[in-house]
C-alpha positions as CSV (number, residue, x, y, z in Angstrom):
1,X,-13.4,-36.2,-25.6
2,X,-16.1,-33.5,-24.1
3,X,-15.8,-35.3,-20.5
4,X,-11.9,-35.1,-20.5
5,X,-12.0,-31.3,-22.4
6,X,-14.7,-30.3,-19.4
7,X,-11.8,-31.5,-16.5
8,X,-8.8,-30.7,-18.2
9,X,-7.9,-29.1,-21.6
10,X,-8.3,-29.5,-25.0
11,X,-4.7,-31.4,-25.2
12,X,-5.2,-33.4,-22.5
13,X,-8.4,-34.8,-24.2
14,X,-6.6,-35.4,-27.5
15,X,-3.7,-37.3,-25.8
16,X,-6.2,-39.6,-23.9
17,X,-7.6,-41.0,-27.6
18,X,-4.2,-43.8,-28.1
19,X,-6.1,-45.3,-31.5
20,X,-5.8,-42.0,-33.8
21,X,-4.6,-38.8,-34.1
22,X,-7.3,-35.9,-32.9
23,X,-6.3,-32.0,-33.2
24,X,-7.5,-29.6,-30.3
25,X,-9.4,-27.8,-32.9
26,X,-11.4,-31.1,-33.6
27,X,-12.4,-31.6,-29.6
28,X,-13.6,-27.7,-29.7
29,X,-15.5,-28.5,-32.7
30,X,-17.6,-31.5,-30.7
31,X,-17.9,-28.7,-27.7
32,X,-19.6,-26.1,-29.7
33,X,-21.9,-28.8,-31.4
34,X,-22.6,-29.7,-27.9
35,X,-23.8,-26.5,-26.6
36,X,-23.8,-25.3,-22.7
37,X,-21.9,-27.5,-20.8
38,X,-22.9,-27.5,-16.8
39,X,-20.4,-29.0,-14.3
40,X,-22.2,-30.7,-11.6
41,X,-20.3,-31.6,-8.6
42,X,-20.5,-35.0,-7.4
43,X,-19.8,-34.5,-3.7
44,X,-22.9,-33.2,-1.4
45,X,-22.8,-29.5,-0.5
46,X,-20.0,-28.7,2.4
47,X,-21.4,-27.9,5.7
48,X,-19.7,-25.1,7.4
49,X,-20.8,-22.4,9.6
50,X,-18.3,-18.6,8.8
51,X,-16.4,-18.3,5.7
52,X,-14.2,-15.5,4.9
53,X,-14.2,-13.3,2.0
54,X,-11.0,-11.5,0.9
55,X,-11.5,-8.4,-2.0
56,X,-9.0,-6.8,-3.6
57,X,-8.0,-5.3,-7.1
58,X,-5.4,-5.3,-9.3
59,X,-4.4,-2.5,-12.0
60,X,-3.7,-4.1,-15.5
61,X,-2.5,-2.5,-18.2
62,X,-4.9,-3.9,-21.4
63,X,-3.9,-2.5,-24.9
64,X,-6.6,-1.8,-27.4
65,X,-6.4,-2.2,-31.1
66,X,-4.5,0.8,-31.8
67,X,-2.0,-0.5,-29.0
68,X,-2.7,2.5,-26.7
69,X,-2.0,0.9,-23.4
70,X,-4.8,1.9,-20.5
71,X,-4.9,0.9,-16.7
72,X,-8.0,-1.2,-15.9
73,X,-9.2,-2.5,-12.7
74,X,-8.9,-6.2,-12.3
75,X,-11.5,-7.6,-9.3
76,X,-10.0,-10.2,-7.4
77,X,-12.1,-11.8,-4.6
78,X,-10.8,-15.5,-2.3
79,X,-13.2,-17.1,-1.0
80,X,-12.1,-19.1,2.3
81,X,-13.4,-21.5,5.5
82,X,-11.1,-19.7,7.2
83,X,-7.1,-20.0,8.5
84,X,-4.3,-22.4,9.4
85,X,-0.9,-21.5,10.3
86,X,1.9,-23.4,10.4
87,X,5.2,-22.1,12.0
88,X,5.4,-18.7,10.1
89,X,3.6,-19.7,7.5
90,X,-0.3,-19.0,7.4
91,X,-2.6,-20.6,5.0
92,X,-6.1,-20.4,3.7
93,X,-8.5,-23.3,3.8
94,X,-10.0,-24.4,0.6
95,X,-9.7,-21.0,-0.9
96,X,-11.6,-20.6,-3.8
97,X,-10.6,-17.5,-6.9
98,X,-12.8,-15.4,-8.5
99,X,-11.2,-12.5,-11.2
100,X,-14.1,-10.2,-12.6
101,X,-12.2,-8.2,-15.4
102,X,-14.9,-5.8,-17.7
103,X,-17.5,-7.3,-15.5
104,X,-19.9,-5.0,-13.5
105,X,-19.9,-5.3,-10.0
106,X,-23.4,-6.3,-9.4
107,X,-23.0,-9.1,-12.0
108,X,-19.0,-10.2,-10.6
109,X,-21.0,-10.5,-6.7
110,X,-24.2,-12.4,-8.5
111,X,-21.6,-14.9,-10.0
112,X,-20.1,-15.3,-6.8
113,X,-22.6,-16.0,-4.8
114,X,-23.8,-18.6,-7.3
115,X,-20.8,-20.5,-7.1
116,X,-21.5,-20.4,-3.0
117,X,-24.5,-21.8,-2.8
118,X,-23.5,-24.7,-5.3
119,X,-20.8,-25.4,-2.7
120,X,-21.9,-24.8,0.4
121,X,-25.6,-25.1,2.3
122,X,-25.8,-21.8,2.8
123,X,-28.6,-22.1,5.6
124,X,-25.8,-23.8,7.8
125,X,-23.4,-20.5,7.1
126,X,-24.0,-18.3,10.5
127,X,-21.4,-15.5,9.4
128,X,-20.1,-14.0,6.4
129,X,-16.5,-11.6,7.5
130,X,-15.8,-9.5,4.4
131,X,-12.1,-8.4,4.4
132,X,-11.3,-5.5,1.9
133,X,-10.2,-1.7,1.8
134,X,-13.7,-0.8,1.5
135,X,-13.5,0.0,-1.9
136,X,-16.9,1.2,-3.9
137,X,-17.3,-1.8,-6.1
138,X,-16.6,-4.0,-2.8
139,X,-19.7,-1.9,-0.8
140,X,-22.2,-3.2,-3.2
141,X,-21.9,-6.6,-2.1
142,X,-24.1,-5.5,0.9
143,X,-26.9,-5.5,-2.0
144,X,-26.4,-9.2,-2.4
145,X,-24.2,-10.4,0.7
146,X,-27.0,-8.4,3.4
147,X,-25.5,-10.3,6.8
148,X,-21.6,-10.0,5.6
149,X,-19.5,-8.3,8.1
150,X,-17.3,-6.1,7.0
151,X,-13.7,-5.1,8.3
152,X,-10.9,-3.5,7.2
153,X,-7.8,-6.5,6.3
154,X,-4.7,-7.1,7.9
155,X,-2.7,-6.1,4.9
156,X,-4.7,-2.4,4.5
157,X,-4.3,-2.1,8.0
158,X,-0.9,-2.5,8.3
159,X,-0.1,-0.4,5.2
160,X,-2.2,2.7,6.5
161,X,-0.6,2.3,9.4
162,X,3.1,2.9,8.1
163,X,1.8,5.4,6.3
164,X,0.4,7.4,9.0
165,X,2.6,6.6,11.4
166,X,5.4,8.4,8.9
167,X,7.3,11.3,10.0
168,X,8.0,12.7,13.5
169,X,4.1,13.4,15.0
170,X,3.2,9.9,13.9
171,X,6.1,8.0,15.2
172,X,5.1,9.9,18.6
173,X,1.4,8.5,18.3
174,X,2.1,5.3,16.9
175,X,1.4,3.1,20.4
176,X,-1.8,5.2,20.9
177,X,-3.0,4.8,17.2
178,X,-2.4,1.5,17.6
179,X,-4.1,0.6,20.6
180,X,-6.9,2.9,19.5
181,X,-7.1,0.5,15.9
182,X,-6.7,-2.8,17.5
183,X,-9.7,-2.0,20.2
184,X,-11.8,-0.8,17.6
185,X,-13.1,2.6,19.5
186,X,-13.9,5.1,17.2
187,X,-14.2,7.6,19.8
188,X,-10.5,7.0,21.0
189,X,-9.1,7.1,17.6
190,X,-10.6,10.7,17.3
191,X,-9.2,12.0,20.0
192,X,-5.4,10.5,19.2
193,X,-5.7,11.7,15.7
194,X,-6.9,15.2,17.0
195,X,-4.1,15.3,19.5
196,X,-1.8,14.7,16.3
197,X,-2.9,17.5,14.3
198,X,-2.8,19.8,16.8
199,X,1.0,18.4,17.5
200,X,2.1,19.0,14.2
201,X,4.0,22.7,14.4
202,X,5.7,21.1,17.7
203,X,7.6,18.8,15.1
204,X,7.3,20.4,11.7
205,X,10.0,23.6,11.2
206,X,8.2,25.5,8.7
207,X,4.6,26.9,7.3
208,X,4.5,25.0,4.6
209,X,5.7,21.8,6.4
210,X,3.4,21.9,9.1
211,X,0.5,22.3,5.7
212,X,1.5,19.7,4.1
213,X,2.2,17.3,7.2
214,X,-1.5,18.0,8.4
215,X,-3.0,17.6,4.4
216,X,-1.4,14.0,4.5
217,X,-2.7,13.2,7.8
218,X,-6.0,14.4,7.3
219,X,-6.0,11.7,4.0
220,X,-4.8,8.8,6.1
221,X,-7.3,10.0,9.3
222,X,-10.4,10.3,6.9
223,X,-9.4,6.8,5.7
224,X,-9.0,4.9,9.0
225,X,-12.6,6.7,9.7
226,X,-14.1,5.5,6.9
């Protein structure tokens, strides 16, 4: 019952037992009298040398007991050995999902990296690329995850681009910008961006255009910096 329940579900374990009839409730029962349960691994720790983190979060609406709906933050974290793609199609290899709902961040990164070293030999692991928007509960993996690189991902990338790149100024920068992003030189990126904002009242008809054009900018500038 327990070894079926452990790799599979309470049903799955009832339905295994043909000689009598066993409720899901009964094979909890034998769980609880059990205690912990640990799930060793059989196979020998995998030997690789990068793996690729992916961070994220989602926003969940949880409703309390007076039903009052509130937005939480949802963790999400994929851990990977890196890509294949096929045709258009791109793939992760041997991802591995990690959700850390009402958990704080120190523990969620703790948890994670407990799960790593079961599966990998960590000595063997020469680089760690952490792929995120740099959000703060994704910075304090440095505390536990000290030689992770971080970058900025594709998807972030891409959507802070459109967004700055909106509107007549940034559709006139949007080869320089981009060149200045995919090389990585902070220096160049300045001076495009500061060519933009002075550029503004060349495309922008009014005061309070040209204010709120340069307010936006400034946002998506100070995040790209960042």
């Amino acid at each position: 019952l327990i070894n079926n329940a452990v790799t599979s579900s309470y049903q799955h374990s009832c339905d295994e037992i043909d000689a009598v009839q066993i409720s899901r409730q009964t094979v909890k029962n034998k769980l609880c009298e059990l205690g912990e349960i640990v799930f060793e691994p059989g196979e020998q720790k995998k030997k690789v040398e990068h793996i690729d983190i992916y961070a994220d979060e989602a926003h969940a609406s949880v409703h309390n007991e007076s039903k009052k709906s509130k937005k939480k933050i949802v963790p999400l974290v994929v851990v990977s050995e890196g890509k294949v793609t096929s045709g258009k199609r791109t793939s992760l290899i041997n991802p591995i999902a990690f959700q850390g709902f009402n958990m704080k961040p120190r523990d969620f990164w703790e948890g994670i990296c407990a799960v790593l070293r079961r599966e990998y030999d960590m000595d063997r692991i020469k680089s760690i690329t952490m792929h995120s928007d740099a959000g703060g509960w994704i910075m304090s993996a440095k505390d536990i995850l000290p030689n992770a690189e971080f970058v900025m991902d594709e998807f972030h990338i891409e959507k802070h681009f459109k967004q700055i790149c909106a509107g007549y100024v940034g559709k006139a920068y949007a080869n320089k910008l981009m060149f200045a992003i995919e090389s990585g030189d902070y220096g160049i990126f300045c001076n495009v961006t500061d060519g933009m904002l002075r550029d503004v009242p060349n495309y922008e008809k009014t005061l309070p255009a040209i204010h709120k054009r340069k307010k936006y900018l400034k946002e998506e500038i100070t995040y790209f910096k960042n």
